[in-house]
Every structure is written in structure tokens, then in C-alpha cells.
C-alpha positions, -999 to +999 in steps of 0.1 A: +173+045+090+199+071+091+232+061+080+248+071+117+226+042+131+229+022+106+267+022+106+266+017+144+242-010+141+268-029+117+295-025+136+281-034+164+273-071+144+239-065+137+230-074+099+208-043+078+187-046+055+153-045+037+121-061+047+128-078+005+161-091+017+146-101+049+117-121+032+138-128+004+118-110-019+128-107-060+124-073-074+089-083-090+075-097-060+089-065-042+076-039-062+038-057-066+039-052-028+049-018-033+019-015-057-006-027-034+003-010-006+001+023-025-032+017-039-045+008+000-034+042+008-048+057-021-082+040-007-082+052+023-070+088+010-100+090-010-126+073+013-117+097+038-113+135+015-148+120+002-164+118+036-172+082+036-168+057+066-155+022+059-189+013+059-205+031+036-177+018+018-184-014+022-222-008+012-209+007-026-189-025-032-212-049-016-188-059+007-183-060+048-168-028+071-136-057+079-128-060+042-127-022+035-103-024+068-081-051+053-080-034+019-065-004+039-044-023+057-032-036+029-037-077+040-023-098+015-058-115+013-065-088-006-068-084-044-054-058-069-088-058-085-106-055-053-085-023-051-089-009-085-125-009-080-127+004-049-112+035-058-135+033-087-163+029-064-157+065-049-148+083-081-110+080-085-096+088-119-073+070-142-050+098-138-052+094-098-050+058-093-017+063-116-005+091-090-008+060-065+015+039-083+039+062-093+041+071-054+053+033-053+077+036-079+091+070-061+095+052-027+116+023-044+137+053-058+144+067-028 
């Protein structure tokens, strides 16, 4: 939110804020969210620049079409080892699932 709005916003009564503060989030809980929403992206990223549908996903990791959907979605019913190796699954590198949680670590910064 831009800080024109925002400032508006406040004045105006409204309360702003985080989706952490909102949920009432710690810092750990926050950025292991942060984490796992990265590394969905990074799934999807690399499903799709390796020409693979969310089924033939699925079929790689023995798993259903809807689950590779909630991964990408990143549905909390989803694990961090479920991620890990799916990105595995279509060839990701140490180096690149690393990319994916420093991108995590950037958006906090920001």
C-alpha cells in the first residue's frame, strides 16, 4: 500500500497493518509462511518453464492433479517436504530451491 493511502486510510480511523499483525503472527511463524509460499511458487515456476501440467506432476510424485494445485496454492495442508521434493521431482537444484527462499527473505526486507 502506498504511503498516501495508507496515511489517509489512518486518518480516516481505519487500523493498517500486516496480514502477521492481523493473524497475530510471531516472526517465526511469519517467515515459515514466507518460506512456503516461496517454494509453491518456485513449483509452479519450474513445472511450468519444464512443460509439465499439474498432472504429469502429480504422476512423478505419485500423488493427485488437486494436490499439485494446493502445493501451488500454497494450502497450509501442505508440507515443506512435500515441497522440497517436488521441486526435486522436476530437476530443481540446491542452488535454485535456495533462490526460492532467499526471494522470501527479500520480500520480508522490503
Amino acid at each position: 500500500m502506498n504511503s498516501n493511502k495508507k496515511k489517509r486510510l489512518e486518518q480516516a480511523g481505519w487500523v493498517t497493518g500486516s496480514a502477521a499483525d492481523f493473524l497475530g503472527l510471531d516472526d517465526e511463524e511469519s517467515r515459515f509462511i514466507e518460506m512456503k509460499l516461496a517454494l509453491a511458487a518456485g513449483v509452479r515456476e519450474l513445472r511450468v518453464k519444464r512443460g509439465l501440467t499439474q498432472t504429469a506432476l502429480a504422476t512423478r510424485l505419485k500423488s493427485s492433479q488437486s494436490r499439485v494445485a494446493k502445493m501451488e496454492a500454497g494450502d497450509r495442508s501442505v508440507s515443506l517436504d512435500l515441497l522440497v521434493r517436488s521441486l526435486l521431482s522436476v530437476g530443481a537444484s540446491s542452488a535454485e530451491i535456495a533462490k526460492w527462499i532467499k526471494r522470501a527473505d527479500a520480500a520480508r526486507a522490503a
